[in-house]
N, C-alpha and C positions, 0 to 999 in steps of 0.2 A: 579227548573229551575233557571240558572243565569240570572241575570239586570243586565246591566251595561247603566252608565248615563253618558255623555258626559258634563261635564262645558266647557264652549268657552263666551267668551267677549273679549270688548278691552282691553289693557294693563292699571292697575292699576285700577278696576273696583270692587276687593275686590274676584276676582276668586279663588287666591290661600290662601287668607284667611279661604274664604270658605270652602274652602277644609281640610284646617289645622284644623279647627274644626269637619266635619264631622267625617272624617279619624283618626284626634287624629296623623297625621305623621307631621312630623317634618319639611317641606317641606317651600323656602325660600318665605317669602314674601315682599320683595326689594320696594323703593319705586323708584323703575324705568324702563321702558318698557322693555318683553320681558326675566324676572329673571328667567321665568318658561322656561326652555331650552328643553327638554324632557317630552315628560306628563308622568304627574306622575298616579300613581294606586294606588288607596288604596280600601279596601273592608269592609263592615262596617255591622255589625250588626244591622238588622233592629227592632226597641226596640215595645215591644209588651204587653202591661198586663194582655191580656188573656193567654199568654204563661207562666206567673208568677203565675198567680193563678190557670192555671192544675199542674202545677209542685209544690203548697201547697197541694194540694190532692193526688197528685201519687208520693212526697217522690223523685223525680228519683238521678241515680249518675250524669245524668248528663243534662242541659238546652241548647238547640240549637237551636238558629233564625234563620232564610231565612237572606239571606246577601244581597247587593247591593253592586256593583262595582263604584267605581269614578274615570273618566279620568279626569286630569283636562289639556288642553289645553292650549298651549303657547300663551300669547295674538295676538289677528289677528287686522291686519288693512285695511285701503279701500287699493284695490289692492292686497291683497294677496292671490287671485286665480292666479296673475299674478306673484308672488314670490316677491311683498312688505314685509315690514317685514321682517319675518323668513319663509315668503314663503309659498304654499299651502301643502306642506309636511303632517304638522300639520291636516289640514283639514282631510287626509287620516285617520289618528287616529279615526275619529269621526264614521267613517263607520262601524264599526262594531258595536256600540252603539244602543242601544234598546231606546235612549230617547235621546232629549238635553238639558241642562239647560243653559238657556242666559242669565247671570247676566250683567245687566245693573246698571251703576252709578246714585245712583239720589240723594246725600250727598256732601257739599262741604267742602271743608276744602285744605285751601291755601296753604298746608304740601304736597300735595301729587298731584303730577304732572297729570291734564287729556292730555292725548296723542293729543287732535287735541283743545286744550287751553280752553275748555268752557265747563260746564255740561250740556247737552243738552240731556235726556235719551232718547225721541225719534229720534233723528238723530242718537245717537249711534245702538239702536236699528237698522234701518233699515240701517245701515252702514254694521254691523253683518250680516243681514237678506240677503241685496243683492250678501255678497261674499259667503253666500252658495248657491244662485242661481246662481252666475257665475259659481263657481264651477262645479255644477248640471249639466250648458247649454254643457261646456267643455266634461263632461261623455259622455252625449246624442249626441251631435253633432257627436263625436269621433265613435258612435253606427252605428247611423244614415245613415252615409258615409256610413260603409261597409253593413247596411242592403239591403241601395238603389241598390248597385252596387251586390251584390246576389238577390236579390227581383226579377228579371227580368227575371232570369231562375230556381228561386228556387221555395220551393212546398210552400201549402196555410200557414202554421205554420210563415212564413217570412213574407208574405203578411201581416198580421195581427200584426205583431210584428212593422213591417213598420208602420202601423196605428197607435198605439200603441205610435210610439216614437215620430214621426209629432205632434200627439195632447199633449206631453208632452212638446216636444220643443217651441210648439207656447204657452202656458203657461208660462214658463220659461221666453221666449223674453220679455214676456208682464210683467214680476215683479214678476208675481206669484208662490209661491212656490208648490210642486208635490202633498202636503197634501191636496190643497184645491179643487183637482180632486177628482172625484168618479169611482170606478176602483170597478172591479169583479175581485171573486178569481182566475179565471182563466188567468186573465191582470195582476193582482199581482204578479202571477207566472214568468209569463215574464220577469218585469221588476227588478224581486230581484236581480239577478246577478248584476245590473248594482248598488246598493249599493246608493243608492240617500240620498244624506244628507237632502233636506226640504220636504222629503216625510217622515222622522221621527216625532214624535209627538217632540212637543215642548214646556219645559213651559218656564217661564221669570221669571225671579228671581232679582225685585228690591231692591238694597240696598240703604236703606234710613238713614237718621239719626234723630235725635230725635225733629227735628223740621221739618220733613216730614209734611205734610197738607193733606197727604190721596189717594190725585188723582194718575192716573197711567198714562195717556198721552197714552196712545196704542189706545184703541178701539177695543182688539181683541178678538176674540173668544177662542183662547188658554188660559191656566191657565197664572194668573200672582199673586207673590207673593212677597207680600214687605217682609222683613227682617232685621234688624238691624244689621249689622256684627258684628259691637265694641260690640253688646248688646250678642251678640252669643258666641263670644270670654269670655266673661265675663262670663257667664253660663257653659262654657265645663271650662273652669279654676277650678272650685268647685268641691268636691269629689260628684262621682254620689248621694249619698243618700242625698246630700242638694239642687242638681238642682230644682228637683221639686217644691220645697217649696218656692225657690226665683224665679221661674218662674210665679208663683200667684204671687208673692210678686209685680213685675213688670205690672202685669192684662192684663198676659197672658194666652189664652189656652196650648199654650202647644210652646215648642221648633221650631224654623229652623227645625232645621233635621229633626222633626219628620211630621211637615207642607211639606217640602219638599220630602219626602218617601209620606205620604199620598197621594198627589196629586200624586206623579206618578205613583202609585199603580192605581190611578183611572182613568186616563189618560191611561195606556197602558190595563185597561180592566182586571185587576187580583187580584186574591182571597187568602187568606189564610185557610190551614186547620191544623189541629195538628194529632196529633199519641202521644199519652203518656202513660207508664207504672214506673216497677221499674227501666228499664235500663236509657231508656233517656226520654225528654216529650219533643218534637221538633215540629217546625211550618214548613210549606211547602209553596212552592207559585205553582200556578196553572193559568190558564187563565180563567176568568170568564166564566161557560157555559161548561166545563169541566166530562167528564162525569165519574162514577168511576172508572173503569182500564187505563184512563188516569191519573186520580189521583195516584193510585197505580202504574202507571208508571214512578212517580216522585221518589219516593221509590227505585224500581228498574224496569230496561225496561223488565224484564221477567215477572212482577207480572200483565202486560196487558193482556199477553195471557195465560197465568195461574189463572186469576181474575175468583173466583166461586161467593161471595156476598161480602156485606161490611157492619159491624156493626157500626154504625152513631146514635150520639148523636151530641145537638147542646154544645157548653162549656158551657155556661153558666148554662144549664141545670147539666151536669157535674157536677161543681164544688158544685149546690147544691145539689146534694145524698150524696156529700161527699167522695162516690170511685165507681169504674165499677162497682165492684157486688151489689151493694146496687142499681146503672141505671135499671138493669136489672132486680134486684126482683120487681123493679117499674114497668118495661116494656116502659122503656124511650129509653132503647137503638133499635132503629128499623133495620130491615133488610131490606138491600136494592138492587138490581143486576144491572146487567151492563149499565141500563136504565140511573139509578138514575145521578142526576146532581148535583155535590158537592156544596153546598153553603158555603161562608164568615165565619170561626170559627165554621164548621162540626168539631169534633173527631169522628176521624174513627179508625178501626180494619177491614182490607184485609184479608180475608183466600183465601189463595191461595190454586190451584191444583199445587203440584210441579210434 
């Protein structure tokens, strides 16, 4: 299944940094509002060690990771629902997005121009925060009208949509973003067309610098992750097989990017599984709860309804027999049908009915 992750912040905030790291694309990072003209796209392999060590056991031609998509977002300012800025144009971009990431400035340095004169990461924050509910209110309202005005001679389906958009809008009036409602699948369905920007999950992504103090100033229940840019930058500059080592070196766990994929792996609810042989030994993503010919749907959409069992081992088990036939004269690899719910680092084998 694809992700795609929306970056959105104010201008000069260290967004298209970010991204030039992640992505590894070339992409301008100016030190003046507004350099990112067009969002840019880049798609990125999402880096995995379980996927390294089935592919020491199964030999294959070839290694292939689950990717992530990065939009990165022209910087927005207060008023650009209203076309401040470069206008809410931008904001359209984000709609299609399965996540957002709101990088917020929390580093100073007198080199690099903040757009409303001060660091202040919570005002920025809900600077950001409130022009995707204005945004939001604009969708809704626009609904709204024509629901009211059908509602009066249309069937119960409108009725309930009416309901539906009233208690969204009065949420919105009051500050609050769409996520922080509680909706049924069936309200869900509803209201997907209308593409709502803070009914996306959302994490915060603080850029700090090295005399950061810790705190985060939000209070929120969404994820929030500091980050060092310059520290980031300095890490992807190294050939791959030295990052690791200078990234202990620094007393770290582990990379940005890769703090950043985790959380939103665990934030949007989803799982990785593998498939590994001689040809290729690849990772998949899935939505956690997944059952297995939804998995093997990932594969390919016929292999749902052609799904007879699924031979599943966990990796790690895997990797200790050393190869499948070896799982099996063990009796590690189990047999499992349509019931079964894929877990986090299953390797499976789908026999299909063709």
């Amino acid at each position: 299944m694809s992700l795609s992750i929306g970056i959105v912040g104010l201008p000069n905030v260290g967004k298209s940094s970010l991204f030039n790291i992640l992505t590894k694309k070339g992409v301008e990072a100016a030190n003046y509002p507004f350099c990112t003209i067009d969002p840019n796209v880049g798609v990125v392999k999402v880096p995995d060690s379980r996927l390294n060590a089935l592919a020491e056991v199964s030999k294959p031609e070839k290694i292939i990771n689950t990717t992530i998509e990065f939009v990165d977002i022209a910087g927005l300012v207060a008023g650009a629902h209203k076309g401040e800025g470069l206008g809410n144009k931008f904001l359209a971009n984000i709609r299609e997005c399965d996540a957002i990431c709101e990088v917020v400035r929390d580093f100073k340095d007198g080199n690099i121009i903040h757009v409303s004169g001060k660091v202040d990461p919570k005002g920025d924050k809900e600077t950001i925060n409130m022009e995707l509910i204005f945004a939001d209110l604009a969708t809704v309202e626009k609904r709204l009208d024509k629901v009211r005005r059908e509602a009066r001679s249309g069937g119960k389906e409108l009725k309930i949509e009416l309901v539906i958009l009233e208690r969204i809008f009065k949420a919105l009036s009051d500050g609050l973003a769409v996520r922080e409602l509680v909706f049924s699948d069936e309200e869900l369905l509803v209201i997907k067309s209308l593409s709502l920007l803070t009914i996306k999950p959302i994490i915060y992504l603080l850029n700090v610098d090295e005399k950061h103090d810790g705190s985060d100033f939000f209070g929120v229940s969404d994820p929030v992750i500091k980050v060092n840019v310059k520290t980031e930058e300095e890490i992807a500059a190294l050939p791959e097989n030295e990052q690791a080592e200078y990234i202990k070196e620094l007393g770290l766990e582990e990379s940005g990017l890769d703090k950043l994929i985790r959380i939103a792996y665990q934030t949007l609810g989803l799982d990785t599984f593998f498939t590994t042989g001689k040809d290729e030994t690849r990772a998949w993503t899935i939505k956690r709860g997944s059952k297995a010919p939804e998995a093997a749907g990932e594969i390919h959409t016929d292999f749902i309804k052609g799904f007879v069992r699924a031979e599943v081992i966990a990796w790690d088990k895997f990797v200790e027999c050393g190869s499948e036939a070896r799982a099996k004269e063990l009796g590690l690899m189990r047999i499992e049908g349509k019931e079964y719910i894929v877990k986090d680092g299953d390797v499976c084998n789908f026999l299909i009915n063709k």
